[in-house]
Structures are given as structure tokens and as C-alpha cells.
C-alpha positions as a printed Julia matrix, in Angstrom:
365×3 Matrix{Float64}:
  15.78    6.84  -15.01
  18.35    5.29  -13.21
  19.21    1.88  -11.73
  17.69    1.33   -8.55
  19.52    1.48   -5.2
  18.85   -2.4    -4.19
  19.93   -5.77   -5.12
  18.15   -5.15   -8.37
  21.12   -3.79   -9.32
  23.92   -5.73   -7.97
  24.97   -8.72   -9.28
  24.99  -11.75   -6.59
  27.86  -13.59   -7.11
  30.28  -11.43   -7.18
  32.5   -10.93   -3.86
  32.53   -7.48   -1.66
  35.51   -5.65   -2.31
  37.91   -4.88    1.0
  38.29   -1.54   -0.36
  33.86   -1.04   -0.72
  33.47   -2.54    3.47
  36.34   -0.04    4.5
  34.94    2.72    2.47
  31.9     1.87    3.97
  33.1     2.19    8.04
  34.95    4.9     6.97
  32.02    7.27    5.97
  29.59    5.39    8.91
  32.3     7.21   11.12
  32.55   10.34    9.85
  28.79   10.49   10.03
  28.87   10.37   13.61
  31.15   12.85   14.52
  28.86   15.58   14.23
  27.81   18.71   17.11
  24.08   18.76   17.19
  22.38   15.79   18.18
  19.38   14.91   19.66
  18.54   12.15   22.88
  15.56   10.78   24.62
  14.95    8.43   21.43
  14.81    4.76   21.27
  15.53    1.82   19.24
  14.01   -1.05   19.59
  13.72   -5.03   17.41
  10.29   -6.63   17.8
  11.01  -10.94   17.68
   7.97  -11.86   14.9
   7.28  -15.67   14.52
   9.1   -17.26   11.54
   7.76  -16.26    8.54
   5.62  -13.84   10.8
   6.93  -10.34    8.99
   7.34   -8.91    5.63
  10.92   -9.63    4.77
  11.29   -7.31    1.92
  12.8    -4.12    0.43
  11.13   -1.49   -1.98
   7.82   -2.0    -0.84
   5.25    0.79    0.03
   3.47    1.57    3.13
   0.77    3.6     4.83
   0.25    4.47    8.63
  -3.81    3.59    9.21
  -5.25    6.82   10.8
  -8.1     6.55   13.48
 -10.52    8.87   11.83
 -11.69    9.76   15.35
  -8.26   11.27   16.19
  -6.15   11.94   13.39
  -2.88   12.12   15.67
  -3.7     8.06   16.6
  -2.42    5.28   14.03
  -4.32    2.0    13.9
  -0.94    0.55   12.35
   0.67    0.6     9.07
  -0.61   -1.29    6.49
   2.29   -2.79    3.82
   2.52   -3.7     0.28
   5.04   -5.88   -2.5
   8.78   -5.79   -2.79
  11.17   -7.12   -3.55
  11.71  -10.71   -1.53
  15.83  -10.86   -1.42
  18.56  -10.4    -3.56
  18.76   -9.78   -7.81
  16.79  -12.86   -9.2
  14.7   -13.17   -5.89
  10.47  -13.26   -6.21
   9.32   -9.51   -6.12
   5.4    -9.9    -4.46
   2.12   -8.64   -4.02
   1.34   -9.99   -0.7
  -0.54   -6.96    1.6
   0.39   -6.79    5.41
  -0.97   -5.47    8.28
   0.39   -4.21   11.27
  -1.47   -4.27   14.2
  -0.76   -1.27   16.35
  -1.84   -2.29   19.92
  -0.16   -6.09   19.53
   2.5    -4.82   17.33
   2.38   -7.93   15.22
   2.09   -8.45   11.58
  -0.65  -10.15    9.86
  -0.58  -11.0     6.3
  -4.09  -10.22    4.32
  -5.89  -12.24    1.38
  -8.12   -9.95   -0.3
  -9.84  -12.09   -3.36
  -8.54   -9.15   -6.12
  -5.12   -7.4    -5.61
  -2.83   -5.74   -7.77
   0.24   -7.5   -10.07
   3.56   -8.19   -7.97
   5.96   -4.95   -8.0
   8.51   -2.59   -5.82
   9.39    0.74   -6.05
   5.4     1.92   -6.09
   4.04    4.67   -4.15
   1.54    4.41   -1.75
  -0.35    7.36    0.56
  -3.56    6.52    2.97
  -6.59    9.23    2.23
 -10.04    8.74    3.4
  -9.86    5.42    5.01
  -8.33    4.06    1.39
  -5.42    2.56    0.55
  -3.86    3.71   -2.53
  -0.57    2.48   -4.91
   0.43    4.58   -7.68
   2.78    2.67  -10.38
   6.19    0.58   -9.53
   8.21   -1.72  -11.5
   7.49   -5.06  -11.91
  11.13   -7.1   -12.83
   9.48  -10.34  -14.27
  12.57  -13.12  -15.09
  15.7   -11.72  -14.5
  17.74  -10.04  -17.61
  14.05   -9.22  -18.98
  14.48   -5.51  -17.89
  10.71   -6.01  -16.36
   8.09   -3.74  -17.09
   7.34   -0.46  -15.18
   3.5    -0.06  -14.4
   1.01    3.59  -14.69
  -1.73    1.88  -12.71
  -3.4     3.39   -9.62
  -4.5     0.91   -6.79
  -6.94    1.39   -3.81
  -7.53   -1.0    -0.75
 -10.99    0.12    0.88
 -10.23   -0.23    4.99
 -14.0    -0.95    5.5
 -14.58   -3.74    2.91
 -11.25   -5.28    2.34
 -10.95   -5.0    -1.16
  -8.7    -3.76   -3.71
 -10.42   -1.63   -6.71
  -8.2    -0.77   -9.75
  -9.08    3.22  -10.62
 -10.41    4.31  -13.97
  -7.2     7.02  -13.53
  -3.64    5.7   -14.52
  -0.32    7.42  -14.34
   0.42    9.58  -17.44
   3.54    7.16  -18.19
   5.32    4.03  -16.0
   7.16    4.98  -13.37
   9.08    3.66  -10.32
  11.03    5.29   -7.28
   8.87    8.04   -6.82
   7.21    9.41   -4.13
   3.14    9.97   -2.64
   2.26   11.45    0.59
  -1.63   12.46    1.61
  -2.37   16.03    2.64
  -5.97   17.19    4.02
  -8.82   14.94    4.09
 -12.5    14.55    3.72
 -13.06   16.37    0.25
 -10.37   18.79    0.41
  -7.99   16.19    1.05
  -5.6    15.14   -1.84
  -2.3    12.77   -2.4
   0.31   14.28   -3.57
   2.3    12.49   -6.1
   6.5    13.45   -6.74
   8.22   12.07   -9.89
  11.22   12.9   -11.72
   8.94   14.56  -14.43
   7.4    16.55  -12.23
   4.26   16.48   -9.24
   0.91   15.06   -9.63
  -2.52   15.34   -7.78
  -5.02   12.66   -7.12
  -8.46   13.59   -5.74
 -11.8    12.13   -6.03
 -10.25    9.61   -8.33
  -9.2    12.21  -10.99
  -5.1    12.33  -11.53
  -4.03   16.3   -12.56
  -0.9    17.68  -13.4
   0.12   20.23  -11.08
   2.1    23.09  -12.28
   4.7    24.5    -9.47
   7.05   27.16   -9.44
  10.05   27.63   -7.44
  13.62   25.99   -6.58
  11.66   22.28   -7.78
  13.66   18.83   -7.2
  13.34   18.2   -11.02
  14.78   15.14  -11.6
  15.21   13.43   -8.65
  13.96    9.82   -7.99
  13.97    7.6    -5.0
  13.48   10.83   -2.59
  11.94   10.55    0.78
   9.29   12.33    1.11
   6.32   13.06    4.0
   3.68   15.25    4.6
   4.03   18.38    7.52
   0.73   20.0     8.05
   0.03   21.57    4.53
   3.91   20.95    2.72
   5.35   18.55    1.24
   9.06   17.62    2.54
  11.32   16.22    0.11
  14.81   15.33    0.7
  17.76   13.24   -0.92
  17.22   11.31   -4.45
  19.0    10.73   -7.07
  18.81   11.55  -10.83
  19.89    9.68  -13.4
  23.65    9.97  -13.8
  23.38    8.82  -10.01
  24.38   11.59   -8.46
  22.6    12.09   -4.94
  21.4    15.04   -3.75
  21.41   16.36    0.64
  18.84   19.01   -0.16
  15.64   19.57    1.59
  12.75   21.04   -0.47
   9.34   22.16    0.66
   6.28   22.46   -1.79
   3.96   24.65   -0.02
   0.26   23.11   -1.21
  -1.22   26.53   -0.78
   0.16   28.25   -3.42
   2.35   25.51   -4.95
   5.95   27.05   -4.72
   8.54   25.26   -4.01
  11.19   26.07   -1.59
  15.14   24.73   -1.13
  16.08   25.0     2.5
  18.96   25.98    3.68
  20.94   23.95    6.28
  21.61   26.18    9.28
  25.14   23.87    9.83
  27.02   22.02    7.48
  26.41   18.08   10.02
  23.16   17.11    8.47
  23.36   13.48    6.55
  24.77   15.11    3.35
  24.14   13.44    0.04
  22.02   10.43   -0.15
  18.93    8.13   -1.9
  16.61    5.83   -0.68
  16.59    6.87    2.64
  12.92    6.38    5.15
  10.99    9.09    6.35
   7.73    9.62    8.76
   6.22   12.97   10.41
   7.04   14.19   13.55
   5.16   17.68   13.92
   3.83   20.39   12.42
   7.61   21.33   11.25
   9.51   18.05   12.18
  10.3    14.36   10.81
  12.64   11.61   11.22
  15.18   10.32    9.11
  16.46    6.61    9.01
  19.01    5.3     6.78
  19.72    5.26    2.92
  22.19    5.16    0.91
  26.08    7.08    0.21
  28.55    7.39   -2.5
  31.19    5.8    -2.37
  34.25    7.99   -3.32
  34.86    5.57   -6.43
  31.08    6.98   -7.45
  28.21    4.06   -8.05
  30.17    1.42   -9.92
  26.7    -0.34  -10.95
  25.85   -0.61   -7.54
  29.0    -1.88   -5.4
  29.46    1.77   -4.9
  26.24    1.95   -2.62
  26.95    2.8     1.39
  24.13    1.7     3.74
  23.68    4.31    6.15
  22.55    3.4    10.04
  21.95    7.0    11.22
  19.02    8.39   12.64
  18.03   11.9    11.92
  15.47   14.66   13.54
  14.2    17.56   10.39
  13.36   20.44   11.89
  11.91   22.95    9.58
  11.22   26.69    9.78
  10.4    28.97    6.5
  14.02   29.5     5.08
  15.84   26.6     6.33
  16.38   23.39    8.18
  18.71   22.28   11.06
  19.34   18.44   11.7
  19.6    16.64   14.71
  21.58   12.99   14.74
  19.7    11.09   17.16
  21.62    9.18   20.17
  20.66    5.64   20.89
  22.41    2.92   22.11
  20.8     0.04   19.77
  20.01    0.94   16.23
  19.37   -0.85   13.17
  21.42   -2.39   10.37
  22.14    0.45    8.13
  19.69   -0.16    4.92
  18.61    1.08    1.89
  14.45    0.7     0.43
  13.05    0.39    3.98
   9.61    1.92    5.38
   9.25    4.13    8.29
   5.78    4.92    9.56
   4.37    6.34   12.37
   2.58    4.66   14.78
   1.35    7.77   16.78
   2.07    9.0    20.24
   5.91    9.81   19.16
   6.23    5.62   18.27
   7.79    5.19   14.55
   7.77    0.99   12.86
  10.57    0.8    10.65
   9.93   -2.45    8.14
  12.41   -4.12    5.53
  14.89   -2.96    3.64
  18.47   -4.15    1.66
  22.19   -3.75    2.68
  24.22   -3.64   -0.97
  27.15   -4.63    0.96
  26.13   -7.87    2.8
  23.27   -8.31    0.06
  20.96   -8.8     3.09
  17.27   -8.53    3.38
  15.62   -7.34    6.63
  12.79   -8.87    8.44
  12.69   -7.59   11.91
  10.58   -4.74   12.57
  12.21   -2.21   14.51
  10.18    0.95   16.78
  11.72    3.99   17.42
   9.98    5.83   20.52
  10.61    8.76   22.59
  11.54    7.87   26.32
């Protein structure tokens, strides 16, 4: 598996190269000259209290669905990362964010899991759940990576560690939730291969199709019944710009095919929520530089905002228009809040070795 896309990776002290930062504004503006976009979006930064948001990167995250109405979040509730930069405190603190006040508030359930980043985390039934991550301990220890499976219960505030682990450790993958009540299921992508967990029992499930074997640190969401999967990275750290869709009805797997060559092209570690039926947004992630990886100084935040639109054969992007955005980022979250409102929390810049704090909301005006 291969080196992870934040400051994990990079080594602190060492200066920015001139050549990396041009490199860097050089791609950021060839990103933007493309035909199709998309307006009537929104950026917007919320101003938390000190200390009064989750200032991390590679942490996991759920949208809290109103049972009652399943197209109304309650918030987003927010788990670990990683703190800063390479040698910084990874955590295990939960958060949640409080839809109608849009603040944060930081939980203190008696139990919770170990400190990690890079887990995978998908809301089903009013339960929380965490699947694996990597856990770096003291720096130069290589860490360990983790096969446990987490829940946090929404009505009694408590984390229970499942019976069920992962078949082996792993870190940078993916979980989404699809269905509820009984028939619902999360959905689990690694770079060996998809998993299902239901009724606390974890099953391998065979696919067929054009599968993203290999791929790690994908973004990935649910649309209606599929599973949308795009970017990643394997382990030579080549990225990838395709779009799959696993189909949950029959378990095939489908690469799209981009109806014009402007979509965001090759990247990892990018931030993804649900639109519709057949659409989700895109924030940020990561580039090659044309140098390749170079242990990490190779890494080009990306700032751009994206509309998926889906249809059975292929997918068409939109860049969305706004006149604010975010820092471009790597290891961020982006949930939905409902009502066309997206919270985008956290992530790392590999160029300015920055953390983020602020959260951000994207809205339709």
C-alpha cells in the first residue's frame, strides 16, 4: 500500500521547492480553463471559537440522517485524524456538528476507540460505524494499521467495539451506507477488493465487471442503490480520473466514460457527498506533479469544485463557479447537510504543510 497523501509523508523541515509552488499554480490554472461549468453554488467559512472545530486531516465522517425524512441531516458527526504536520498527535476525539446552529461540539463518550486516520466511517440505522485506519504511534515507528470495526449508538451515546473485524489492517479505504432498516448495508471499498457489513456480520462480496482493483484513498458516496467511486491511487502512486459505479443489485461494476475530456483528471484524496439520485460534488484532492510523487513534495492541492453527473454509460463534469472557495486540500470531509447545503471539515495542504480548521458550507443560491 502506498504512502499516504498527507504530512505523514512529508518530511517537515525541509523547504518548498520554487519549482513544486510554480508547478503547483501552473496546473491550479489549467484546471480552470475548462467549457462546462456549473453556477448558482456557494462558498462559504463559518468563524468557530478558538479551539471550537476539529482542526484535522484524515479523519472520517458521517452526515446524521433524520429518520423521519431521510433527505434532512441532523449534522455530521466526526471522528480522529491526524492533528498537524508529520510528528503531530493523531486523535480519537468524536465531534458533532450541529446542523441548525452550525457549530461544532466535541463529545466524551466514557469508551471510544484507539487514536487513528485514514479509517472509514458510514452512518446506518441511527449507528455510527469506523472500519480500520492506521494508527502512526512515535514517529519513525511505521505505526500499526488496525482491522477493528467501531459503532457509536446515536440514542445512547456510546461506542461498542463489534465481535466482526476486518479480514486484515487497512487504511485509505473507503465505506458508504446503502438502504436501511434490515435491508440496509455499508458498503466497504479496499484495494483488495469490496466488503459488506450487515447486522454486524462482515462478508466478502464477489463483483464482476471493469472493478477499481487496487486503488486506495478513492472518494467514494452512495447514489440511490450504486456505489460511486472516483480517483485513488495504487501503490506505485499513480492516480487514477476514472469514475466507477458498482451497481448493488447485481454487483457489476461499471467504468464511466467521460462525455468531454475537462473533468478534474487524475487525482487521490479528494472529498465527496451526494447530490441526487445520479449527482455528487467534488472538492479538492490531490495532483501529480510532472516530476511524479517525489515522497510526497510531488503532491498538488487542488481548490476546484466539481458537479458528477451520472447516467448508465458515462459521466459529464461540471466545474462549479464561485467567487470564494477554499484552500485547495488534500484528506478533508465533505458531508451533506441536506436541503442542497454541503460542510466541508479539515484537511492538509503538502505545499504550505497547513492544517485546516474552518468549516466551510457549500449551498445552492
Amino acid at each position: 500500500m502506498m504512502a499516504p497523501l498527507t504530512s505523514a509523508s512529508i518530511v517537515t523541515n525541509r523547504d518548498v521547492s520554487i519549482t513544486t509552488i510554480l508547478m503547483r499554480h501552473f496546473i491550479l490554472l489549467l484546471s480552470a480553463i475548462v467549457p462546462t461549468k456549473a453556477n448558482g453554488w456557494s462558498w462559504s467559512p463559518l468563524s468557530p471559537a478558538i479551539d471550537g472545530a476539529p482542526r484535522v486531516s484524515g479523519q472520517t465522517t458521517a452526515s446524521i440522517i433524520d429518520d423521519s425524512n431521510n433527505s434532512c441531516s441532523s449534522g455530521v458527526l466526526l471522528f480522529g485524524g491526524l492533528t498537524g504536520a508529520a510528528g503531530s498527535p493523531t486523535t480519537n476525539d468524536l465531534w458533532h456538528f450541529e446542523d441548525v446552529t452550525e457549530e461544532w461540539t466535541k463529545l466524551s463518550p466514557e469508551q471510544c476507540p484507539r487514536v487513528r486516520m485514514y479509517a472509514a466511517s458510514a452512518m446506518l440505522n441511527s449507528k455510527y460505524y469506523i472500519f480500520g485506519g492506521w494508527d502512526p504511534m512515535d514517529p519513525g515507528s511505521g505505526g500499526e494499521f488496525l482491522n477493528d470495526i467501531w459503532s457509536y449508538d446515536m440514542a445512547t451515546k456510546a461506542w461498542t467495539e463489534e465481535e466482526a473485524e476486518l479480514p486484515f489492517p487497512v487504511s485509505r479505504h473507503a465505506a458508504v451506507a446503502v438502504g436501511e432498516g434490515e435491508h440496509g448495508m455499508v458498503i466497504i471499498h479496499t484495494f483488495k477488493g469490496i466488503f459488506t457489513f450487515r447486522n454486524g456480520q462482515l462478508t466478502e462480496q464477489a463483483t464482476e465487471g471493469d472493478a477499481p482493483d487496487s486503488l486506495s484513498m478513492c472518494a467514494m458516496t452512495a447514489v440511490g442503490n450504486k456505489v460511486l467511486l472516483f480517483g485513488g491511487s495504487d501503490k506505485t502512486q499513480q492516480m487514477s480520473p476514472a469514475v466507477h459505479v458498482l451497481d448493488t443489485t447485481n454487483w457489476v461494476w461499471t467504468k464511466l466514460q467521460c462525455t468531454h475530456d475537462d473533468g478534474p483528471g487524475p487525482m487521490a484524496s479528494a472529498c465527496m457527498a451526494p447530490l441526487s439520485e445520479n449527482q455528487c460534488i467534488v472538492f479538492g484532492g490531490a495532483a501529480l506533479a510532472p516530476t511524479g510523487y517525489e515522497g510526497g513534495y510531488g503532491l498538488l492541492p487542488k481548490d476546484d469544485t466539481w458537479v458528477c453527473t451520472l447516467s448508465e454509460k458515462n459521466v459529464e463534469w461540471e466545474r462549479v463557479e464561485c467567487k470564494e472557495v477554499p484552500e485547495g486540500r488534500v484528506a478533508a470531509s465533505l458531508n451533506s447537510l441536506g436541503g442542497d447545503r454541503f460542510l466541508m471539515q479539515g484537511g492538509y495542504d503538502p505545499v504550505s504543510k497547513g492544517t485546516f480548521g474552518t468549516p466551510w458550507i457549500l449551498r445552492k443560491t
